[in-house]
VOPAGU-2260 file (C-alpha; in pm, 1 decimal, decimal comma):
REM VOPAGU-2260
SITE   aa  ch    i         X         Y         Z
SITE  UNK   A    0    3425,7   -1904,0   -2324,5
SITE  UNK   A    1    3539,0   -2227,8   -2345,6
SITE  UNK   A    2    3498,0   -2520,9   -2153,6
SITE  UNK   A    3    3648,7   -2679,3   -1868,2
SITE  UNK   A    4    3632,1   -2997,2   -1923,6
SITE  UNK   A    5    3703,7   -3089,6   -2318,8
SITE  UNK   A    6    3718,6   -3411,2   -2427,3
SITE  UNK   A    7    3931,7   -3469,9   -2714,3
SITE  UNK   A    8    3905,7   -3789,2   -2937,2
SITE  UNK   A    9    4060,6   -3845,9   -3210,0
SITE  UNK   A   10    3963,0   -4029,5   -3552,8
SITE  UNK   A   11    4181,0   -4160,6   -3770,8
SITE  UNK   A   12    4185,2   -4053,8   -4170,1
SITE  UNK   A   13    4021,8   -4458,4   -4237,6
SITE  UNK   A   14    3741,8   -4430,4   -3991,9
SITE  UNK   A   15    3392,7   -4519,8   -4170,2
SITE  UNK   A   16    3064,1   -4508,4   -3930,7
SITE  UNK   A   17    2850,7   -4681,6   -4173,0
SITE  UNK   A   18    3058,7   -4973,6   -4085,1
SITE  UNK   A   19    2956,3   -4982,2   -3705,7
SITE  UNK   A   20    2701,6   -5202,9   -3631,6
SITE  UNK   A   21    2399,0   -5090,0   -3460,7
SITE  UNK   A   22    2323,8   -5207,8   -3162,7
SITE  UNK   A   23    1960,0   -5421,2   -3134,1
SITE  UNK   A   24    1712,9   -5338,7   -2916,2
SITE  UNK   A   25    1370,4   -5449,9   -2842,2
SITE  UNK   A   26    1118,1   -5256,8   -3018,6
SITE  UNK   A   27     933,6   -5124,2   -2691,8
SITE  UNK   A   28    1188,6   -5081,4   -2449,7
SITE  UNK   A   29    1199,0   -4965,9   -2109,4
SITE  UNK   A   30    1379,5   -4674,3   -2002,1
SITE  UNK   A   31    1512,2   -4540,1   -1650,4
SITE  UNK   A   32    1398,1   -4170,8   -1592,5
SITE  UNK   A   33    1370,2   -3963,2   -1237,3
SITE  UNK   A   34     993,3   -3802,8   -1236,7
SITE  UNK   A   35     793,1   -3698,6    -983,8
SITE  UNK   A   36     422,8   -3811,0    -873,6
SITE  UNK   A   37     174,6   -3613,5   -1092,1
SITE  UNK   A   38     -83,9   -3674,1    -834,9
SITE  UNK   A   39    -171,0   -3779,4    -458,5
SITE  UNK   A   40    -257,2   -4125,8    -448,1
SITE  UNK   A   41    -282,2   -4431,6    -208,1
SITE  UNK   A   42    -140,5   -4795,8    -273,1
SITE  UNK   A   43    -372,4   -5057,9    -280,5
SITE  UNK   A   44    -194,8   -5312,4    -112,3
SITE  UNK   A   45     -47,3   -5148,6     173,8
SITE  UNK   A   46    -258,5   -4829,8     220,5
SITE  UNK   A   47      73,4   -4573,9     195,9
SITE  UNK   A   48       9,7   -4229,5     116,2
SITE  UNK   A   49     165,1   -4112,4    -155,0
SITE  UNK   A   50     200,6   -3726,3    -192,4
SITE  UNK   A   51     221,4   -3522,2    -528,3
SITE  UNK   A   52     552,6   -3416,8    -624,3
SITE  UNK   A   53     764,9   -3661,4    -479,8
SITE  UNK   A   54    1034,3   -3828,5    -681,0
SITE  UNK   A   55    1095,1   -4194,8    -811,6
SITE  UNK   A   56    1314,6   -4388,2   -1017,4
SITE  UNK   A   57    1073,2   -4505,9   -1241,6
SITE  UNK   A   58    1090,0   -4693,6   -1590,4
SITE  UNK   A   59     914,3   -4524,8   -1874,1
SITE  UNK   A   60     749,5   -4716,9   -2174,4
SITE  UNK   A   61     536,6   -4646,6   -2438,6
SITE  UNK   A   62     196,5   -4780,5   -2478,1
SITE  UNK   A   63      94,3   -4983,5   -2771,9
SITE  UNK   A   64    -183,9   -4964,5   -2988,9
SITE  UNK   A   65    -341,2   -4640,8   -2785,5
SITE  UNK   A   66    -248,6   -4328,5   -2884,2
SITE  UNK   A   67    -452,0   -3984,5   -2876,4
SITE  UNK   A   68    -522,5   -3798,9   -3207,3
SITE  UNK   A   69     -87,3   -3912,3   -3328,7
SITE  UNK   A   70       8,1   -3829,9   -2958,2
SITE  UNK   A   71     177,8   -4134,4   -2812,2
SITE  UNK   A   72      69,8   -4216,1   -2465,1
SITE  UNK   A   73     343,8   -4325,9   -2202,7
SITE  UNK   A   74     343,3   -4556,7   -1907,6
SITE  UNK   A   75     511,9   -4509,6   -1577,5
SITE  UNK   A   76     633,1   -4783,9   -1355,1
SITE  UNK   A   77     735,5   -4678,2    -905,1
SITE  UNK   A   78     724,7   -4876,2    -661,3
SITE  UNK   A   79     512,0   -4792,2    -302,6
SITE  UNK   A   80     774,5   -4601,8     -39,7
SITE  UNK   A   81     630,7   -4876,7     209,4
SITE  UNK   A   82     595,3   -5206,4      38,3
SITE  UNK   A   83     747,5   -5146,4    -264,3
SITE  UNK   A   84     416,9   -5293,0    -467,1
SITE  UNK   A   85     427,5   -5170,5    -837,5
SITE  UNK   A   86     234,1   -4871,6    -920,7
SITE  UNK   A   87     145,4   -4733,1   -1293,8
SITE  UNK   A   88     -16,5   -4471,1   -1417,3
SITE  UNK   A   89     -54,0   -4322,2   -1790,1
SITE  UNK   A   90     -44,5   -4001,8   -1942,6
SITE  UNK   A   91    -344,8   -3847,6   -2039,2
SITE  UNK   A   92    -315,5   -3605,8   -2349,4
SITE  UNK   A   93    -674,3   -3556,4   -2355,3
SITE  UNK   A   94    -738,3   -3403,2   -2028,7
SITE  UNK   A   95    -369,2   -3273,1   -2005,3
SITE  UNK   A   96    -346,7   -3481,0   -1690,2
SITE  UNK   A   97    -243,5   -3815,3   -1563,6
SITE  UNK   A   98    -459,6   -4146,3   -1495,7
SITE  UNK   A   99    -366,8   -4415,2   -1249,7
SITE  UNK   A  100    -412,2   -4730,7   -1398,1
SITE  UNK   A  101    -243,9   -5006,5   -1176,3
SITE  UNK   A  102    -143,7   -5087,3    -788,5
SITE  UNK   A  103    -255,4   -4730,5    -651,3
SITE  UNK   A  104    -578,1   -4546,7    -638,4
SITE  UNK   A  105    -585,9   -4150,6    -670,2
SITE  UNK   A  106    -697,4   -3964,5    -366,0
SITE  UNK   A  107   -1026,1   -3725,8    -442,1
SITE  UNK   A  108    -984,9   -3434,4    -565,5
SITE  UNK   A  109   -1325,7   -3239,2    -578,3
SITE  UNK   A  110   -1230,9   -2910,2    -852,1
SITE  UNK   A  111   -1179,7   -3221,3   -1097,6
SITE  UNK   A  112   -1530,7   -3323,5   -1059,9
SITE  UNK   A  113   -1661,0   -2969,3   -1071,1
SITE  UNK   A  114   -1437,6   -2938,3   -1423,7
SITE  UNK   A  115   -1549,3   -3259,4   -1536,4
SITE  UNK   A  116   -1967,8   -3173,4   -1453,4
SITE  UNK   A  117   -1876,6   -2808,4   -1645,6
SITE  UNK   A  118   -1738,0   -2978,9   -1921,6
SITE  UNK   A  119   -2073,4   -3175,7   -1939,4
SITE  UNK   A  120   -2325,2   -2898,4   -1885,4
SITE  UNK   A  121   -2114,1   -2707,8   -2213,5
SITE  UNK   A  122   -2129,0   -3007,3   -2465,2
SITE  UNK   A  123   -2481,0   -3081,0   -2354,9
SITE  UNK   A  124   -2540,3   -2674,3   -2422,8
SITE  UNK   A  125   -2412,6   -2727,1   -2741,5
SITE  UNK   A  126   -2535,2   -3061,1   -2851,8
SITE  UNK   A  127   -2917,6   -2854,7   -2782,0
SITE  UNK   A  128   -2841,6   -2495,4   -2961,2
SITE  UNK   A  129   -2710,1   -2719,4   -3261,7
SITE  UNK   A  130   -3018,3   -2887,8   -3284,7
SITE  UNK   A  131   -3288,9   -2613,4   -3164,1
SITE  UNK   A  132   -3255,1   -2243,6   -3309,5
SITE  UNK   A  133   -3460,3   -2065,6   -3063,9
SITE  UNK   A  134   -3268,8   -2227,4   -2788,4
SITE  UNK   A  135   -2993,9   -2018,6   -2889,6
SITE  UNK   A  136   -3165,5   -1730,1   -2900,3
SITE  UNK   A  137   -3301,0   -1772,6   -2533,6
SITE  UNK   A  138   -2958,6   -1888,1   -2424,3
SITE  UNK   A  139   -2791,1   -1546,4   -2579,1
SITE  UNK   A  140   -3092,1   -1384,3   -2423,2
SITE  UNK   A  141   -3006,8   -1535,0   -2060,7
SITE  UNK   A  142   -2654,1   -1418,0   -2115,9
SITE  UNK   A  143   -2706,6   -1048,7   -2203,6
SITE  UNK   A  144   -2918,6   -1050,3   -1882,8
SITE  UNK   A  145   -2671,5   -1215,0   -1695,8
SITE  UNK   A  146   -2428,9    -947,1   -1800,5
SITE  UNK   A  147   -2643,6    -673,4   -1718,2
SITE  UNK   A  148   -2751,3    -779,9   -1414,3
SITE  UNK   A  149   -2343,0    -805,3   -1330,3
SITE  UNK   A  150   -2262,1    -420,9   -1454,0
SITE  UNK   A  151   -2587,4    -327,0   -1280,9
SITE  UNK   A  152   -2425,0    -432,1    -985,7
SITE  UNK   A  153   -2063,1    -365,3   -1040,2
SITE  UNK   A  154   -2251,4      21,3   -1067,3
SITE  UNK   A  155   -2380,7       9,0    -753,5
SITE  UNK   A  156   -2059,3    -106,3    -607,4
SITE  UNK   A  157   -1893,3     210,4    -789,0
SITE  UNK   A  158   -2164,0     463,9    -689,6
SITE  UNK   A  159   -2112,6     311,6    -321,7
SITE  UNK   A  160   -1763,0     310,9    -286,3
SITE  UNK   A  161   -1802,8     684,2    -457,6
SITE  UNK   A  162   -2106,0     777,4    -164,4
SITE  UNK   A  163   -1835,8     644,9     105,8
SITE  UNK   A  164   -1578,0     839,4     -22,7
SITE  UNK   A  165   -1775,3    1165,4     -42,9
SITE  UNK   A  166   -1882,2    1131,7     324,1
SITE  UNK   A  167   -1508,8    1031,6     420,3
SITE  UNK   A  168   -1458,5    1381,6     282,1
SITE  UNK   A  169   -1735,9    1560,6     440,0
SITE  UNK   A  170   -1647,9    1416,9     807,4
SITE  UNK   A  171   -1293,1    1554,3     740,7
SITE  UNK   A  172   -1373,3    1900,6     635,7
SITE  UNK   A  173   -1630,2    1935,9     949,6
SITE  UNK   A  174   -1339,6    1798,4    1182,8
SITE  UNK   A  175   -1076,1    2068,9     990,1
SITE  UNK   A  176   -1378,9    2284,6    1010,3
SITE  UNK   A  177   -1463,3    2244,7    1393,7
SITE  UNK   A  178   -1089,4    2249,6    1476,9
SITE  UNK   A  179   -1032,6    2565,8    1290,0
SITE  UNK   A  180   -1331,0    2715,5    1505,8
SITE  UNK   A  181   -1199,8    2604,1    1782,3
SITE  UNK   A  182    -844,5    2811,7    1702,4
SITE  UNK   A  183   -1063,0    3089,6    1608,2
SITE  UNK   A  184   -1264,6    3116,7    1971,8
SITE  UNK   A  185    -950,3    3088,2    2125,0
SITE  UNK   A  186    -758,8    3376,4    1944,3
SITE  UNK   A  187   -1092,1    3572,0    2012,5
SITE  UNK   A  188   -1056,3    3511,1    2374,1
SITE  UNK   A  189    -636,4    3580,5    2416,3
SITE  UNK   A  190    -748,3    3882,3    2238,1
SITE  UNK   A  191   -1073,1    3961,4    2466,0
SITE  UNK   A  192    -804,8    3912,0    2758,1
SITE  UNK   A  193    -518,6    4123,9    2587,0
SITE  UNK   A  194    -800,9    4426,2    2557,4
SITE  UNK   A  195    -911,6    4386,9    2886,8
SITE  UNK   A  196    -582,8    4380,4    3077,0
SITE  UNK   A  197    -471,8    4704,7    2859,5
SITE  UNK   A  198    -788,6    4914,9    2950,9
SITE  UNK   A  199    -727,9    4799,2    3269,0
SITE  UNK   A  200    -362,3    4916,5    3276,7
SITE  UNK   A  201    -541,2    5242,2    3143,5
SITE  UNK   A  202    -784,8    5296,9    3410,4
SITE  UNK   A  203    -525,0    5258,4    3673,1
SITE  UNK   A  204    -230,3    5513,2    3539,2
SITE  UNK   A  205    -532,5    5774,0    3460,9
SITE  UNK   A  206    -623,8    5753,8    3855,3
SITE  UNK   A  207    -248,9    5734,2    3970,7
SITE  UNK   A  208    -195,6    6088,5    3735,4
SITE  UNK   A  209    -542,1    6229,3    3818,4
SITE  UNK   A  210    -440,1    6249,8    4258,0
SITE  UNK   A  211     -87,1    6443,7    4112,9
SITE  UNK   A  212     -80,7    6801,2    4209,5
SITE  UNK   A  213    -160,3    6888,4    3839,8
SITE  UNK   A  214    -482,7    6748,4    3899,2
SITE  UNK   A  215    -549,7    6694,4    3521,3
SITE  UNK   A  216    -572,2    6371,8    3414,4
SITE  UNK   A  217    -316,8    6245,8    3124,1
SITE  UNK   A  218    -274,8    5966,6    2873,0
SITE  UNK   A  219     -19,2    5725,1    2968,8
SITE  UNK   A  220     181,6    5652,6    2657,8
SITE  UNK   A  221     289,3    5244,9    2612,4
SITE  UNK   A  222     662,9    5185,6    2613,7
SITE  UNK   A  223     849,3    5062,5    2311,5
SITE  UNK   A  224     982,1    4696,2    2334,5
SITE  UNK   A  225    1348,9    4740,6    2531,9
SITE  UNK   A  226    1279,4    5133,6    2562,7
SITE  UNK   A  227    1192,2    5301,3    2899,8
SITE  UNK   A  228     966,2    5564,9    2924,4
SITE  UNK   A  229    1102,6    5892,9    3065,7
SITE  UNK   A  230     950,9    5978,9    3403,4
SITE  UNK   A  231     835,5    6339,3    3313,5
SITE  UNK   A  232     634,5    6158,6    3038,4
SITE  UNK   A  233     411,7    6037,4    3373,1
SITE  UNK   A  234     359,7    6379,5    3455,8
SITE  UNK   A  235      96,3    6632,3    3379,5
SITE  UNK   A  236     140,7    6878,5    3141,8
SITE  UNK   A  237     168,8    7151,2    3340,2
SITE  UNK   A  238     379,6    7013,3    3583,7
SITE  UNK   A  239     611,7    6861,1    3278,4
SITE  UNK   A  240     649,5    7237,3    3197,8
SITE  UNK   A  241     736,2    7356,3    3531,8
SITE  UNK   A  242     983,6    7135,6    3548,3
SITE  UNK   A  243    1145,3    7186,1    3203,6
SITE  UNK   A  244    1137,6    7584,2    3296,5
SITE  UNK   A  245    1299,0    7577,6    3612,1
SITE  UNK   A  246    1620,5    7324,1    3476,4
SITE  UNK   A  247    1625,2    7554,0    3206,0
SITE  UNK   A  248    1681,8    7904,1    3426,4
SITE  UNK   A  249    1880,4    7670,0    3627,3
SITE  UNK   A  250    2257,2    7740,2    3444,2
SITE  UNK   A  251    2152,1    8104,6    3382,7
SITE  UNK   A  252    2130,0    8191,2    3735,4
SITE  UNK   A  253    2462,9    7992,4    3777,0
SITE  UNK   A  254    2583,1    8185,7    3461,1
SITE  UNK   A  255    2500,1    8509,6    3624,0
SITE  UNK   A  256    2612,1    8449,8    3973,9
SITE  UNK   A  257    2945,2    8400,2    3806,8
SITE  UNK   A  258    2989,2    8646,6    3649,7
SITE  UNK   A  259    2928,6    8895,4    3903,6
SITE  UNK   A  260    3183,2    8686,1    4124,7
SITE  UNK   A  261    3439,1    8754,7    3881,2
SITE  UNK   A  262    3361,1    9120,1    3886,3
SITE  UNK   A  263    3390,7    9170,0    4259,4
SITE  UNK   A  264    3715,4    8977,6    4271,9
SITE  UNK   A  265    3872,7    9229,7    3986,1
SITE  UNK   A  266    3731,6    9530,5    4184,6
């Protein structure tokens, strides 16, 4: 993709750039960069606050005749937001940090202090194991316990955390277990009921059937679901059979009364 803005110049076939001159500056000149405060820190002549991280027009210069290990050092010039006093501060390619040098003070920062005492307490460790062998051997000694002592109790977390869990568990199944009791007795009880009302139901159609003139009591059959019972199905068995024989002679009587109709109407 090409560009949208090209700038085209041209050279003619002559041109030479040895033959430019170059242009003379002074060996340690100052240059204009935009940067941003590596720190917090408070001017000295007017008290300002000056935050980390906000941005300057500052003139950057290298220092001479300091330099860290063939790492050049550089040197920042602001001015205060308030007064506009001049401020400087250096880099620090040792520390990997920044060190106010001139016109502002850096504000306190305590986890540098803790670094810088750590950083103490580890070269003095070393300066001592260097020159005393059995102080390493205690010091490796102190570590393995220390390391123990820290599984030890990363166990105990573990077997905690497991014991927890397991009784999480257990106070779940006894609620599951109570509530599925609790469905249980109640089934029982519908069903207790259900029995109950049926022998009931029982009791009463065996007396209603017992005062019939049959005088035999009978077993009162349960309808099917949307099916009515017939009615001589309520009856004793003897009356039941009455009745059956009588419909039954019923149409030959008819049959025969008739017939002998017919027979007087032809004589």
């Amino acid at each position: 993709m090409s560009e949208r803005k090209v700038l085209n110049k041209y050279f003619p076939p002559d041109f030479d750039p040895s033959l430019i001159p170059r242009r003379r500056q002074p060996k340690n000149s100052q240059q204009v960069v935009r940067l941003m405060a590596p720190f917090s820190m408070r001017c000295n002549t007017c008290g300002e606050y000056i935050y980390k991280g906000k941005k300057f027009n500052a003139r950057k210069e290298t220092v001479e005749g300091e330099d860290y290990y063939g790492i050049k050092i550089f040197r920042f010039y602001i001015k205060c937001t308030l007064c506009s006093a001049e401020i400087t501060f250096k880099t620090d390619p040792k520390n990997t940090d920044y060190s106010a040098e001139h016109g502002a003070s850096r504000n306190f920062e305590p986890w540098r202090d803790e670094q810088a005492v750590e950083e103490e307490d580890r070269l003095a460790k070393m300066e001592e194991e260097e020159n005393n062998p059995m102080k390493v051997l205690e010091n490796r000694t102190t570590d393995s316990k220390r390391e123990m002592d820290i599984l030890d109790a990363l166990q105990d977390i573990r077997a905690r955390n497991a014991r927890n869990e397991r009784v999480g568990q257990s106070v779940d199944l006894m609620e599951r277990i109570a509530v599925e009791e609790i469905e249980t007795e109640e089934d029982l009880e519908k069903r207790r009921a259900e029995e109950e009302d049926e022998k009931l139901v029982r009791e009463v159609f065996t007396k209603v059937v017992a005062g019939s003139p049959g005088g035999s009591p009978t077993t009162v059959k349960r309808k099917a679901e949307g099916q009515e019972p017939e009615l001589t199905s309520l009856l004793p068995d003897a009356t039941r059979e009455l009745i059956v024989s009588k419909s039954a002679s019923v149409p030959a009587v008819k049959k025969r009364k008739t017939a002998l109709g017919i027979k007087m109407k032809k004589k």
